[in-house]
Backbone of each chain as ProteinMPNN parsed JSONL, in Angstrom:
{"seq_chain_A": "XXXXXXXXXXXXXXXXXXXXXXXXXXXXXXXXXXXXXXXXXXXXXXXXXXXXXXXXXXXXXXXXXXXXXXXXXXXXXXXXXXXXXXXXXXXXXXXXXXXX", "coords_chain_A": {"N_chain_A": [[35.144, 33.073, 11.99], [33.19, 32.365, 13.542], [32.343, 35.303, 14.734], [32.066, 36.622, 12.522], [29.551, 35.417, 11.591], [27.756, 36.391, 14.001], [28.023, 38.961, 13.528], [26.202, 38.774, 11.414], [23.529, 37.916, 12.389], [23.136, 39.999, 13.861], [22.549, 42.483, 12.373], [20.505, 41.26, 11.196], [18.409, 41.225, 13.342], [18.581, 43.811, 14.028], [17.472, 45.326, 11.946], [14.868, 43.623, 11.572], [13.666, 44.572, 13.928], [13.406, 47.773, 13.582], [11.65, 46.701, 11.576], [9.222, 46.212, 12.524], [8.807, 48.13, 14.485], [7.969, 50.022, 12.632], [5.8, 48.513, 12.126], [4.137, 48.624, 13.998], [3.515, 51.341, 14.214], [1.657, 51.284, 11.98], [-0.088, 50.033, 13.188], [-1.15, 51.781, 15.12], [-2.386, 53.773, 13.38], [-3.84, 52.907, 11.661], [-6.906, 52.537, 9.135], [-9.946, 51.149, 10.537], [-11.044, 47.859, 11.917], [-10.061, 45.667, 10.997], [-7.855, 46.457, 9.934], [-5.981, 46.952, 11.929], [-6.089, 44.376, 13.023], [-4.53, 43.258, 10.894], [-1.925, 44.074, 11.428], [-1.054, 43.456, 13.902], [-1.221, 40.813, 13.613], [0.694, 40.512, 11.899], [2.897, 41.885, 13.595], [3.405, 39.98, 15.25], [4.386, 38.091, 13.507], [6.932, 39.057, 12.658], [8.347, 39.276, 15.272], [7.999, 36.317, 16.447], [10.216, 35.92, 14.134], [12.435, 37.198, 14.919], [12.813, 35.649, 17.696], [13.541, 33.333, 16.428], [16.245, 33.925, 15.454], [17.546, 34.778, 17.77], [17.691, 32.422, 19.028], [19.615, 30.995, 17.911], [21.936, 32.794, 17.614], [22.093, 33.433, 20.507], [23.14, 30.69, 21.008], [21.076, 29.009, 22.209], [18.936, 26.216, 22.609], [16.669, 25.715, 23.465], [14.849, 27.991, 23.072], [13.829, 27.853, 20.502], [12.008, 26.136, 20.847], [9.893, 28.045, 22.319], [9.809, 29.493, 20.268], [7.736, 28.017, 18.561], [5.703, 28.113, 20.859], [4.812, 30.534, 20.787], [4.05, 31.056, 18.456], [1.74, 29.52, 18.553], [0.092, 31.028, 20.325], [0.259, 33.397, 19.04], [-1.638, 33.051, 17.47], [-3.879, 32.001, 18.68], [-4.589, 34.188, 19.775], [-5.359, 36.269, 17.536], [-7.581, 34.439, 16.587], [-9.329, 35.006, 18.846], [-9.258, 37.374, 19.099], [-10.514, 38.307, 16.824], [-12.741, 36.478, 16.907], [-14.334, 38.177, 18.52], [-14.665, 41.001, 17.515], [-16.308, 40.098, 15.953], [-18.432, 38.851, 17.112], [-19.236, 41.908, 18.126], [-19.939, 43.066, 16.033], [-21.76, 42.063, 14.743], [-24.006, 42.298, 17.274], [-24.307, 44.885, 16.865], [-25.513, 44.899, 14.409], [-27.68, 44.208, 14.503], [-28.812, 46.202, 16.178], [-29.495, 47.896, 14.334], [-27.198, 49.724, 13.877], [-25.665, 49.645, 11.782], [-25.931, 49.146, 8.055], [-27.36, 46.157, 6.244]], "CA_chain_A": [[33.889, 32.695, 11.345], [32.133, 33.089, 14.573], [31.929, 36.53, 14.813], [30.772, 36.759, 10.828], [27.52, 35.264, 11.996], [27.234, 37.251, 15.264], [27.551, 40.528, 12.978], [24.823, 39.02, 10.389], [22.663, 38.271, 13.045], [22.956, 41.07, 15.081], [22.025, 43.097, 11.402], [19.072, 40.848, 10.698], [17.76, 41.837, 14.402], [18.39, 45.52, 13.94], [16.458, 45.239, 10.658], [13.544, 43.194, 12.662], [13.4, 45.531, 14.893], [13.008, 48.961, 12.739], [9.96, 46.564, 10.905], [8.178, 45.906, 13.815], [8.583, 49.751, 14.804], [6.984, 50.791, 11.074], [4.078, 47.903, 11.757], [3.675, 48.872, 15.086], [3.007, 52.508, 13.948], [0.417, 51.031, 11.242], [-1.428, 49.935, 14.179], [-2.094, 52.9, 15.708], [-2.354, 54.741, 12.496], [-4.389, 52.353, 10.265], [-8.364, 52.528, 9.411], [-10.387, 50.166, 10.516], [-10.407, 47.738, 12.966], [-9.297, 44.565, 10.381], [-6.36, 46.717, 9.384], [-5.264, 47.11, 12.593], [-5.077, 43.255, 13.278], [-3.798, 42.674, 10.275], [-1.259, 44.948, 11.811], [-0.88, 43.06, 15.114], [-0.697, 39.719, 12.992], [2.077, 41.269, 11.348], [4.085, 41.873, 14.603], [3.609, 38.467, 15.652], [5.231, 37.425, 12.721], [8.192, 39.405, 12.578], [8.968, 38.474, 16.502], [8.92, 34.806, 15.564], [11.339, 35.193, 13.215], [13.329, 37.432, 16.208], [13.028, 34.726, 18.998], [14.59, 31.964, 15.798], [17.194, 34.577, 15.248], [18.493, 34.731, 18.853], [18.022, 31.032, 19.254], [20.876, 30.681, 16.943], [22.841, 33.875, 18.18], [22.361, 32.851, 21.716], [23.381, 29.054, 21.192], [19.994, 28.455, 23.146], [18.271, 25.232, 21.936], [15.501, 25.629, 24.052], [14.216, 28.958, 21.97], [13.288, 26.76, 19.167], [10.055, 25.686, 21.483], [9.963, 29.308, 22.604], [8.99, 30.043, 18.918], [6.86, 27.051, 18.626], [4.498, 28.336, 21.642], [5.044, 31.842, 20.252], [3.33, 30.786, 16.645], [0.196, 29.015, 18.997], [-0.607, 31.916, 21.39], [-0.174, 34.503, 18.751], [-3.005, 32.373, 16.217], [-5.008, 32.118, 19.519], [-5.032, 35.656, 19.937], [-6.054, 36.93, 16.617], [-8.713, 33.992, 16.782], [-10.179, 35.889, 19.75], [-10.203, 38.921, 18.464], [-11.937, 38.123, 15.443], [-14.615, 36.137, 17.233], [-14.779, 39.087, 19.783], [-15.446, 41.909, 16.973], [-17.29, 39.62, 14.887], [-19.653, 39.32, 17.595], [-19.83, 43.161, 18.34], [-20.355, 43.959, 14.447], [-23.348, 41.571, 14.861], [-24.6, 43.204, 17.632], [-24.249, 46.47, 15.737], [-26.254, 45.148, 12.871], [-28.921, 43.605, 14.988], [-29.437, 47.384, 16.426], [-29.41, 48.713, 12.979], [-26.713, 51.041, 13.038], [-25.003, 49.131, 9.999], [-27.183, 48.722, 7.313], [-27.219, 45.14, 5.916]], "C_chain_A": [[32.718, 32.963, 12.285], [31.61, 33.995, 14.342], [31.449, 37.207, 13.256], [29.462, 36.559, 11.608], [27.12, 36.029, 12.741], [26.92, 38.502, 14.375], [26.148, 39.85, 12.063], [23.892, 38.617, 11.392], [22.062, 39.365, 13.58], [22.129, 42.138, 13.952], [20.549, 42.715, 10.96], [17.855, 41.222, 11.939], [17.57, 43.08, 14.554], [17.107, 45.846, 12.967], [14.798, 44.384, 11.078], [12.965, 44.203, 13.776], [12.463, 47.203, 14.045], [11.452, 48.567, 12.183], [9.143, 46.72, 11.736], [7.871, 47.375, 14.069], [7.57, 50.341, 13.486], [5.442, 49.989, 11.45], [3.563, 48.333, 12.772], [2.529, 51.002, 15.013], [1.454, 52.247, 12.87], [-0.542, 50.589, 11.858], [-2.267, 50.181, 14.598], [-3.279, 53.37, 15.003], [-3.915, 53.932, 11.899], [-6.204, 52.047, 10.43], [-8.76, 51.499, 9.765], [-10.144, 49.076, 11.69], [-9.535, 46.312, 12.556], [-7.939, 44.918, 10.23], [-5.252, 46.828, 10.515], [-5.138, 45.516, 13.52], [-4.467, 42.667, 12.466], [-2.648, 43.526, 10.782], [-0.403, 44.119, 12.93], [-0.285, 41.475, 14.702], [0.749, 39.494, 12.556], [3.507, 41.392, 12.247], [4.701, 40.811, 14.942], [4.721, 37.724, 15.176], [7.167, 37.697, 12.924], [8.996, 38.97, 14.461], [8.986, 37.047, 16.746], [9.974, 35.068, 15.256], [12.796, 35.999, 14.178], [13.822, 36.58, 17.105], [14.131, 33.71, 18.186], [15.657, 32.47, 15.708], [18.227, 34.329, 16.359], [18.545, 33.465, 19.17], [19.442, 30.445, 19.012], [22.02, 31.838, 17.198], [23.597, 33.77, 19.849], [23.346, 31.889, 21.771], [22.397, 28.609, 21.817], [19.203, 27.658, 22.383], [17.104, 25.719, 22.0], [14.157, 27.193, 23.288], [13.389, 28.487, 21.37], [11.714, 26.442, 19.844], [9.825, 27.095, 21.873], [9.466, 29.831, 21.42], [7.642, 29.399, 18.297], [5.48, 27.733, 19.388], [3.989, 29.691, 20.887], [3.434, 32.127, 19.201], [1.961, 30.725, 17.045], [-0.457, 29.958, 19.611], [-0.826, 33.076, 20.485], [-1.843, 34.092, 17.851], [-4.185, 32.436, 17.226], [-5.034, 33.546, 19.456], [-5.577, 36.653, 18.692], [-7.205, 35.939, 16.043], [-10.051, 34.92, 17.564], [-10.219, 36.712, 19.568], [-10.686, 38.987, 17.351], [-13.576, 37.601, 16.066], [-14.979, 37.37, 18.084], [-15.809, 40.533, 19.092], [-15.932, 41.17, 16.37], [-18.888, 39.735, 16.024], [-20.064, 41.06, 18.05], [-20.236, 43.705, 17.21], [-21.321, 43.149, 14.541], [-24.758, 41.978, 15.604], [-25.566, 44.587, 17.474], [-25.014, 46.24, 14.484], [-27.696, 45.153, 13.334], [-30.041, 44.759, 15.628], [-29.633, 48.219, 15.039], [-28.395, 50.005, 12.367], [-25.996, 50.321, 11.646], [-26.157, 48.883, 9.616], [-26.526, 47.314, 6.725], [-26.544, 45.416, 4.619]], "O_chain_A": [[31.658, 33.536, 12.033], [30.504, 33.972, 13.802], [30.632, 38.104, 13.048], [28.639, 37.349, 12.07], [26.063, 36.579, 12.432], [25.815, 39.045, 14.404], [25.098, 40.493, 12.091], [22.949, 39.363, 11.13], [20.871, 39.636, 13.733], [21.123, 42.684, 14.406], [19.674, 43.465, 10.528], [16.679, 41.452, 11.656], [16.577, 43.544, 15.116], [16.071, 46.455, 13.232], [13.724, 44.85, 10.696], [11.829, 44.347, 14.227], [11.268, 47.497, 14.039], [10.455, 49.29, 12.172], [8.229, 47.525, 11.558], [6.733, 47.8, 13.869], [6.554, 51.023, 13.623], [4.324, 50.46, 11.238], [2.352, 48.53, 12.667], [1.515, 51.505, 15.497], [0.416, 52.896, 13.002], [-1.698, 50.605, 11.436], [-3.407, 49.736, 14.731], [-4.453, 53.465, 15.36], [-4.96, 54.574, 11.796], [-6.744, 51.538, 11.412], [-8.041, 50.561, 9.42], [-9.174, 49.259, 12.427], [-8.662, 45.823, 13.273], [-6.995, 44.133, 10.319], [-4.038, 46.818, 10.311], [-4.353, 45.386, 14.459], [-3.819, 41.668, 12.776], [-2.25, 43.774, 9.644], [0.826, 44.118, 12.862], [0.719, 40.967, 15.2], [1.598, 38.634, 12.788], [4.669, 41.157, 11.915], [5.902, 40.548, 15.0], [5.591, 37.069, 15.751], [8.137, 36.981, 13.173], [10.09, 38.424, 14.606], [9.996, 36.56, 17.255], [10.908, 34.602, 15.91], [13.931, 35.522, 14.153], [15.016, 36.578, 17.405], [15.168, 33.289, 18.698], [16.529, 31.614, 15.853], [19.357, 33.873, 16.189], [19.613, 33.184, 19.713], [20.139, 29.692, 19.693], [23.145, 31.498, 16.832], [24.741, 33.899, 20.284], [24.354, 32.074, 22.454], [22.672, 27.474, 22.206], [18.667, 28.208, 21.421], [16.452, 26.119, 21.036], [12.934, 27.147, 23.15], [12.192, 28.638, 21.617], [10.604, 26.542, 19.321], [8.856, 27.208, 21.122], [8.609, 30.706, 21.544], [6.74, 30.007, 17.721], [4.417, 27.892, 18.787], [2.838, 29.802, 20.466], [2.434, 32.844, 19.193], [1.062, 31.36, 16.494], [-1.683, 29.876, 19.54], [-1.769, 33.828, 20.734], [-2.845, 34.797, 17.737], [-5.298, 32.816, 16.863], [-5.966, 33.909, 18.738], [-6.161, 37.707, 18.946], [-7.851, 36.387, 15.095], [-11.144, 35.318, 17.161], [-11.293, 37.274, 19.782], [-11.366, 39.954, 17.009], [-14.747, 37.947, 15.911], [-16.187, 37.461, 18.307], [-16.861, 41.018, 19.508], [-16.434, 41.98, 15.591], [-19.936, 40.359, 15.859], [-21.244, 41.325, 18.279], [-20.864, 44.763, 17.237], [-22.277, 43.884, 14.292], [-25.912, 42.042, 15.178], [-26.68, 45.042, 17.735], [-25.184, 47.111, 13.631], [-28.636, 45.786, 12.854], [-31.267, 44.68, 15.708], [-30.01, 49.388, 15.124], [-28.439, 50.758, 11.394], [-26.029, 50.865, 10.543], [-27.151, 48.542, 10.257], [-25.298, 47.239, 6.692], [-26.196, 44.484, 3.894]]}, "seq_chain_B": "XXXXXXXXXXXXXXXXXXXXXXXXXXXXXXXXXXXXXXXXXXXXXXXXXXXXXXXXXXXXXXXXXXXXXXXXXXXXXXXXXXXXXXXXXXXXXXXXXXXXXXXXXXX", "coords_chain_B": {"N_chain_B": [[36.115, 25.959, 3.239], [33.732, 24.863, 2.974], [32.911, 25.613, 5.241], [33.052, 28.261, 4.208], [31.246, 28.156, 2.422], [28.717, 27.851, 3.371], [28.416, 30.203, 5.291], [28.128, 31.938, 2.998], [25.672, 30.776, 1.703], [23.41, 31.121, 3.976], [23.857, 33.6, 4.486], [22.717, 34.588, 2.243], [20.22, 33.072, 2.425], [18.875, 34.432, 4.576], [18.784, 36.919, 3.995], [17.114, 37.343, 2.057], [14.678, 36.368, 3.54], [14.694, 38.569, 4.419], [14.216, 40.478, 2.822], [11.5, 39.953, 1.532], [10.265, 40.251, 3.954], [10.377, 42.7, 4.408], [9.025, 43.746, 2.334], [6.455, 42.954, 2.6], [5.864, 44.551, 4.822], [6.212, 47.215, 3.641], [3.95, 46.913, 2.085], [1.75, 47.225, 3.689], [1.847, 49.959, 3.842], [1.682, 51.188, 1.364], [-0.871, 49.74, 0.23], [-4.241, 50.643, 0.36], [-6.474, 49.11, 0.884], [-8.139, 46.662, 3.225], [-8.403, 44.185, 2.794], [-6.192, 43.886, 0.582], [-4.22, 44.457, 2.0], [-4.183, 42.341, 3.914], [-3.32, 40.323, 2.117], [-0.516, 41.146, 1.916], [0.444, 40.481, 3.975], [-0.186, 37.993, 4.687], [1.691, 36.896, 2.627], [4.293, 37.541, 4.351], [4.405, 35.618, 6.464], [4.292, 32.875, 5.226], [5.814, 32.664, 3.194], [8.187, 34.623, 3.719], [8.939, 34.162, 6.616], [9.577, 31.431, 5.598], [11.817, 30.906, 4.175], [13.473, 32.903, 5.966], [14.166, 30.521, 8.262], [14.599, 28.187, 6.631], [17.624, 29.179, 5.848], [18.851, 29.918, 8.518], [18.369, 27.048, 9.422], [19.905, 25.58, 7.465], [22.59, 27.409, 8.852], [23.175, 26.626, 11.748], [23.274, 23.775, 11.849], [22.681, 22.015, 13.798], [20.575, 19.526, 14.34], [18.063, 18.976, 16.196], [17.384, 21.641, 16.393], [16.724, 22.311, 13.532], [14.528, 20.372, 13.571], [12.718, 21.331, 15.319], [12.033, 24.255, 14.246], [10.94, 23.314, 11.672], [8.577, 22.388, 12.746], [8.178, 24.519, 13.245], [7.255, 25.803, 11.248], [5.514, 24.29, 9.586], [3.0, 24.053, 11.362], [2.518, 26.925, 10.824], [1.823, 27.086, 8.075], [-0.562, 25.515, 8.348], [-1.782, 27.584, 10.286], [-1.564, 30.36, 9.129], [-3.782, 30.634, 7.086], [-5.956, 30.01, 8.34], [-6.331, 31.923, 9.863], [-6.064, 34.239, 8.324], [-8.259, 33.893, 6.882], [-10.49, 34.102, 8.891], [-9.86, 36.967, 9.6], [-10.471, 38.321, 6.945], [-13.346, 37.499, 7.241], [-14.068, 39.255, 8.952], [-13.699, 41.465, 7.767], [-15.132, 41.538, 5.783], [-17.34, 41.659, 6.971], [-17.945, 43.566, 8.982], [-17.466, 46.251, 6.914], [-19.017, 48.852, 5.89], [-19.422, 49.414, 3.309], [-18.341, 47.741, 1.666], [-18.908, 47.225, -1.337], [-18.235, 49.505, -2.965], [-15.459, 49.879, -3.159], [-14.384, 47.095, -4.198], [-16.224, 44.341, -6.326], [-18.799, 42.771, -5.491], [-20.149, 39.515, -5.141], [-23.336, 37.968, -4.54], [-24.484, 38.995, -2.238]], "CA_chain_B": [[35.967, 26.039, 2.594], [32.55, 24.442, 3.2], [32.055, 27.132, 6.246], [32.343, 29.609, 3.474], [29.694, 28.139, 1.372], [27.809, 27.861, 4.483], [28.099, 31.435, 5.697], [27.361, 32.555, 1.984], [24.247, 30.989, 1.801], [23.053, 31.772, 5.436], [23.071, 34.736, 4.069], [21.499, 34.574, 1.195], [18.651, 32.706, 2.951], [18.21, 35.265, 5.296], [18.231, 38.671, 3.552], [16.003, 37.197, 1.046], [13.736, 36.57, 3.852], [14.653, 39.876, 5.64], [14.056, 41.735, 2.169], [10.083, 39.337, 1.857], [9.28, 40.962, 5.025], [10.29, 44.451, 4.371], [8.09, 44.099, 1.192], [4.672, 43.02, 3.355], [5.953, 46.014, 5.844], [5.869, 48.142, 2.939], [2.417, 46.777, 1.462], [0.527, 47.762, 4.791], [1.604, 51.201, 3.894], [1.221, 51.203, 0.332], [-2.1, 49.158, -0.248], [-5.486, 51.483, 0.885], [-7.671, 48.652, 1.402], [-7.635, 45.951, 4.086], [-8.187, 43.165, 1.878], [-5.093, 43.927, 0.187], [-2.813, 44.239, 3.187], [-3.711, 40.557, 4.359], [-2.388, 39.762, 0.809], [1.014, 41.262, 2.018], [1.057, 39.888, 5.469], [-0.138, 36.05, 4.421], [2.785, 36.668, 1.791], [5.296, 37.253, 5.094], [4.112, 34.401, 6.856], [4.908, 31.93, 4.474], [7.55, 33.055, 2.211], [9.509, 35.207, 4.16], [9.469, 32.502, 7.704], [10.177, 29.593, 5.807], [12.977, 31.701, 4.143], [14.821, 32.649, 7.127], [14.199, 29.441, 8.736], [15.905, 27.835, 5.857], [18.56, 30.281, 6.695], [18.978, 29.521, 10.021], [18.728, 25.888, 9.637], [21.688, 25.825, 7.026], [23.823, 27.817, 9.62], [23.086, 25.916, 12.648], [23.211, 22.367, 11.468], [21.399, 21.05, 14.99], [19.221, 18.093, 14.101], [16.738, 19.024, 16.865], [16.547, 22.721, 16.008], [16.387, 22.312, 12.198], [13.311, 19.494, 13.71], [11.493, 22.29, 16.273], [11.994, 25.442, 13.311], [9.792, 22.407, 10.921], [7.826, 21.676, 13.03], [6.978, 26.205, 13.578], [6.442, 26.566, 9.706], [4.44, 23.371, 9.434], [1.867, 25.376, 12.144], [2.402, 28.32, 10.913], [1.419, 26.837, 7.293], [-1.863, 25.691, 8.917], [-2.435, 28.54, 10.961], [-1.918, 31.459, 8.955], [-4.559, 30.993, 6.179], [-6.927, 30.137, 8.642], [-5.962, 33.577, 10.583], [-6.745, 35.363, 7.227], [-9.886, 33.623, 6.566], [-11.332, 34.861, 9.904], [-9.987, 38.357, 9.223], [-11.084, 38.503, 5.658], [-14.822, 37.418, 7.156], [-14.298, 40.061, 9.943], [-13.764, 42.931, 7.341], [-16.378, 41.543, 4.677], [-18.951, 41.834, 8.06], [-17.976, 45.136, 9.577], [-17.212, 47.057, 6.437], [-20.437, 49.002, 5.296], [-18.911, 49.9, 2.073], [-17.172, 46.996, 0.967], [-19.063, 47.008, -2.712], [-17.592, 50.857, -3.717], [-14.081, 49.605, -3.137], [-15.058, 45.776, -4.818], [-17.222, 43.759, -6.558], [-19.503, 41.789, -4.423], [-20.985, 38.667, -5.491], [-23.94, 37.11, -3.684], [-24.634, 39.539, -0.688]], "C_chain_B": [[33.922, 25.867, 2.356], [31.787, 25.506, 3.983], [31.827, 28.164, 5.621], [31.316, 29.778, 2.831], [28.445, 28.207, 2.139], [27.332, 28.874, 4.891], [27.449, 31.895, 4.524], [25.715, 32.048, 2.207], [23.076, 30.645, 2.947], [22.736, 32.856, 5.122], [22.478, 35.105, 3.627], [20.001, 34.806, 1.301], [18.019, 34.0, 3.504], [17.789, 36.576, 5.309], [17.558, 38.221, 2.683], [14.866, 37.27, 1.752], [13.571, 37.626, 4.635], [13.777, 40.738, 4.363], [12.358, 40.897, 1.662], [9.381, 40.402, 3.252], [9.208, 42.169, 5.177], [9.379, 44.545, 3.141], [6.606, 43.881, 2.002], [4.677, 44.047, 4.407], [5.679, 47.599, 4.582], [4.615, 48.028, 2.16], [1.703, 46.92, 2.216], [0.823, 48.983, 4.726], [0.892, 51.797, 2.524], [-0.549, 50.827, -0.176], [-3.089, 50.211, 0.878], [-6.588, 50.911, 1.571], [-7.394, 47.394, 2.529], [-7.202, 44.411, 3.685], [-6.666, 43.001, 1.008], [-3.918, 43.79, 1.047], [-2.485, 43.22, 3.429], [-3.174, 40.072, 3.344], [-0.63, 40.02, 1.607], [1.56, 40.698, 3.427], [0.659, 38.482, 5.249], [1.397, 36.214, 3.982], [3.79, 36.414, 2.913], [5.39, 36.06, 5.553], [4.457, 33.736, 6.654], [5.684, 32.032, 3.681], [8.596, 33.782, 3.228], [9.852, 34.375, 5.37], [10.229, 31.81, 7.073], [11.819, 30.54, 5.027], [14.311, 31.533, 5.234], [14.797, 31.687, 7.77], [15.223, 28.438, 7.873], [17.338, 28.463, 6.363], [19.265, 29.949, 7.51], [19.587, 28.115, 10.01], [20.081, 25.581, 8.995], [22.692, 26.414, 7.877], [23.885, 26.904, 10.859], [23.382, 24.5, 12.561], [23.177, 21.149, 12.886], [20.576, 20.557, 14.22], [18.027, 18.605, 14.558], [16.081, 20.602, 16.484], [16.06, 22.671, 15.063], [14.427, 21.718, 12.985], [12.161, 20.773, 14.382], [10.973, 23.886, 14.336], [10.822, 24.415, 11.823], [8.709, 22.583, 11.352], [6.585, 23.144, 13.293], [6.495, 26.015, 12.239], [5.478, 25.213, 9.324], [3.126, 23.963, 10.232], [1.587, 26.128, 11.866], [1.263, 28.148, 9.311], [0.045, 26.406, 7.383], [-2.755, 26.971, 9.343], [-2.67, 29.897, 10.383], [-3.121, 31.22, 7.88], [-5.683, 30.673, 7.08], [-7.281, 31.721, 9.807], [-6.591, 34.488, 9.495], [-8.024, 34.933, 6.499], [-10.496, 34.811, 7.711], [-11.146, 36.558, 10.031], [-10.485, 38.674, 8.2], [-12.595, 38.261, 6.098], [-15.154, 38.646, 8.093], [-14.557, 41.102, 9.241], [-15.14, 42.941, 6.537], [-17.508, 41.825, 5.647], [-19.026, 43.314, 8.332], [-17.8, 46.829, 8.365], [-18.543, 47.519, 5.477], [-20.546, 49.532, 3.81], [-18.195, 49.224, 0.984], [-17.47, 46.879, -0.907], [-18.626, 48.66, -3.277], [-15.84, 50.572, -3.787], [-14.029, 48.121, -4.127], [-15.9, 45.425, -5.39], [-17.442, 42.704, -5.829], [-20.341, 41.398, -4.778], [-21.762, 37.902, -4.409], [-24.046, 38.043, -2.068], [-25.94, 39.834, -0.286]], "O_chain_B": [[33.144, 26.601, 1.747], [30.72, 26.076, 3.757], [30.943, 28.976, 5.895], [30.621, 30.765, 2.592], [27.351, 28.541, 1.685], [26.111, 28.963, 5.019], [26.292, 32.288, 4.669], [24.804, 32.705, 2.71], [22.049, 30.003, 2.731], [21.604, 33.304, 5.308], [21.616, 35.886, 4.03], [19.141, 35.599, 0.918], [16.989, 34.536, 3.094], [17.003, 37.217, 6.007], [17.095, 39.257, 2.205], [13.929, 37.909, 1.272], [12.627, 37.777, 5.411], [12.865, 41.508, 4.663], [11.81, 41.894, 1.193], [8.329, 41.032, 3.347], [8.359, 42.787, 5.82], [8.94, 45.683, 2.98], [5.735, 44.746, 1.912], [3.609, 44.425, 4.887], [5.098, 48.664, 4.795], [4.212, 49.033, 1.574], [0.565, 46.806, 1.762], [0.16, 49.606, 5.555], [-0.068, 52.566, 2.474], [-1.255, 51.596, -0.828], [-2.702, 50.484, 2.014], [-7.372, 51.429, 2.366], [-6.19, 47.18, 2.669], [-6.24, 43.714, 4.008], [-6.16, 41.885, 0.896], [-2.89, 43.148, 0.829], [-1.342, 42.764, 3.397], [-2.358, 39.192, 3.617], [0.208, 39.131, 1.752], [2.715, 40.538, 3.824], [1.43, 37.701, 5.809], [2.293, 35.802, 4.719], [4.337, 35.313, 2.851], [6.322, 35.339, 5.195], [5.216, 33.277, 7.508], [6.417, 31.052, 3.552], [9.746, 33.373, 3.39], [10.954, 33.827, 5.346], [11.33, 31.45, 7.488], [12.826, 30.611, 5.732], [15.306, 30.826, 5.396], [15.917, 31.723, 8.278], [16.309, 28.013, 8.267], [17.95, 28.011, 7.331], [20.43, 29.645, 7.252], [20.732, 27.826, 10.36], [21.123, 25.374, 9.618], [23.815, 25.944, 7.695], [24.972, 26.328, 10.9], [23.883, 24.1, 13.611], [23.501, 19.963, 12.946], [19.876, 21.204, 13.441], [17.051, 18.765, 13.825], [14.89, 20.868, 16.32], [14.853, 22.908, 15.108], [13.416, 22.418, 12.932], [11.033, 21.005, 13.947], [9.93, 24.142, 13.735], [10.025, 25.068, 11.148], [7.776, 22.913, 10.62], [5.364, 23.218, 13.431], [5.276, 26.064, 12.073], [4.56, 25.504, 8.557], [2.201, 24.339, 9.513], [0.508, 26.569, 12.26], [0.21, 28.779, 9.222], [-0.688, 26.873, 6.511], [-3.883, 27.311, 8.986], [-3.586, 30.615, 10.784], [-3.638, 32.333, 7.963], [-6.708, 31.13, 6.574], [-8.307, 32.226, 10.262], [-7.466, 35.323, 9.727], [-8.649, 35.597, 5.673], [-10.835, 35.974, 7.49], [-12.031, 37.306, 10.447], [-11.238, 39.624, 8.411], [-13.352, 38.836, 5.316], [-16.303, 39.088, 8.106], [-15.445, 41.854, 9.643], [-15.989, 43.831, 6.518], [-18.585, 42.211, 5.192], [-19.926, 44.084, 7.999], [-17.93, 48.002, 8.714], [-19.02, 46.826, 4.579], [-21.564, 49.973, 3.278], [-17.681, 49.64, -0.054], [-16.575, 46.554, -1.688], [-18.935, 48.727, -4.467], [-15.14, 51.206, -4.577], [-13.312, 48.389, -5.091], [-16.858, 46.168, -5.179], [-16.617, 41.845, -5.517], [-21.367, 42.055, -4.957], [-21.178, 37.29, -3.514], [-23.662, 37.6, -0.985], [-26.157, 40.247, 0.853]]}, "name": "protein", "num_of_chains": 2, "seq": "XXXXXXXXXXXXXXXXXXXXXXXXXXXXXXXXXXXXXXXXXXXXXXXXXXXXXXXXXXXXXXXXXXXXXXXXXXXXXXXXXXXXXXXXXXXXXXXXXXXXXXXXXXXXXXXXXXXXXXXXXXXXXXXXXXXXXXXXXXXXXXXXXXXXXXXXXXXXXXXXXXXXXXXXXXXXXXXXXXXXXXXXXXXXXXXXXXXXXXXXXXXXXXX"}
């Protein structure tokens, strides 16, 4: 029964993996500079649900907070980069190259 | 007998939320506009997490993990809609075009 789970884990990590590789490419790829943190948001997510995966593959309790911090640092980080271009698209209006 | 019903729906849980997140991986290729994408990446967030978390927790049957894996999608349930607010105000600011793609009330 063990080794059942080990293989469906090990499949749900392969399959985590490949996404991350496709969002990671929409990163590069994708217009704009919203699309490319909705992009980055995106990664975040799917490596969460990686770290809970091996928590439970491992046997490592301690993971479980490992996903916890995970969740807080990635929300801080697409905080700060919103306030960061929000203030440079303000900038940018205040010189007029955007028009209102 | 129980471990089988257990493994079954372990599984269940978890390709339901494997095949949730391959659908918001495939709506950042599909969808054109940006507004639309955060539609498919909120959707992961909260459907496809609590998903495999379910998942998970059914296979594991730790007390304290089931408690920590709560305690992510309770955060996460906070945190992501206010994540896609502040991107949704980032694009409505920086995008100098947003009324040819939309209708835009009140600008």
């Amino acid at each position: 029964m063990q080794d059942a789970y080990q293989t469906l884990y090990t499949v749900a990590l392969v399959v985590l993996s490949l996404l991350t590789l496709l969002c990671l490419e929409r990163a590069v790829r994708g217009p704009g500079i919203s699309s490319r943190i909705i992009a980055i948001n995106m990664i975040c997510t799917l490596t969460l649900a990686m770290i809970c995966v091996l928590a439970l593959m491992l046997g490592e309790g301690y993971l479980a907070d490992v996903a916890l911090l995970y969740a807080m640092i990635g929300f801080l980080a697409i905080v700060v980069l919103c306030k960061v271009y929000m203030g440079v698209a303000m900038e940018k209006r205040e010189k007029g190259d955007i028009p209102k | 007998m129980t471990d089988i019903v257990r493994f079954i729906l372990t599984a269940v849980f978890l390709f339901g939320g494997l095949a949730v997140l391959a659908a918001g991986v495939l709506g950042q290729y599909r969808f054109r506009i940006a507004l639309n994408r955060l539609h498919a990446s909120s959707m992961c967030d909260s459907l496809g997490l609590l998903a495999l978390m379910v998942g998970l927790s059914i296979s594991s049957g730790d007390g304290w993990i089931v408690l920590k894996f709560a305690l992510t999608m309770i955060f996460l349930w906070i945190a992501s809609p206010t994540a896609g607010h502040l991107i949704a105000r980032l694009e409505a600011t920086t995008n100098p075009r947003l009324d040819r793609d939309m209708e835009v009330i009140g600008k």
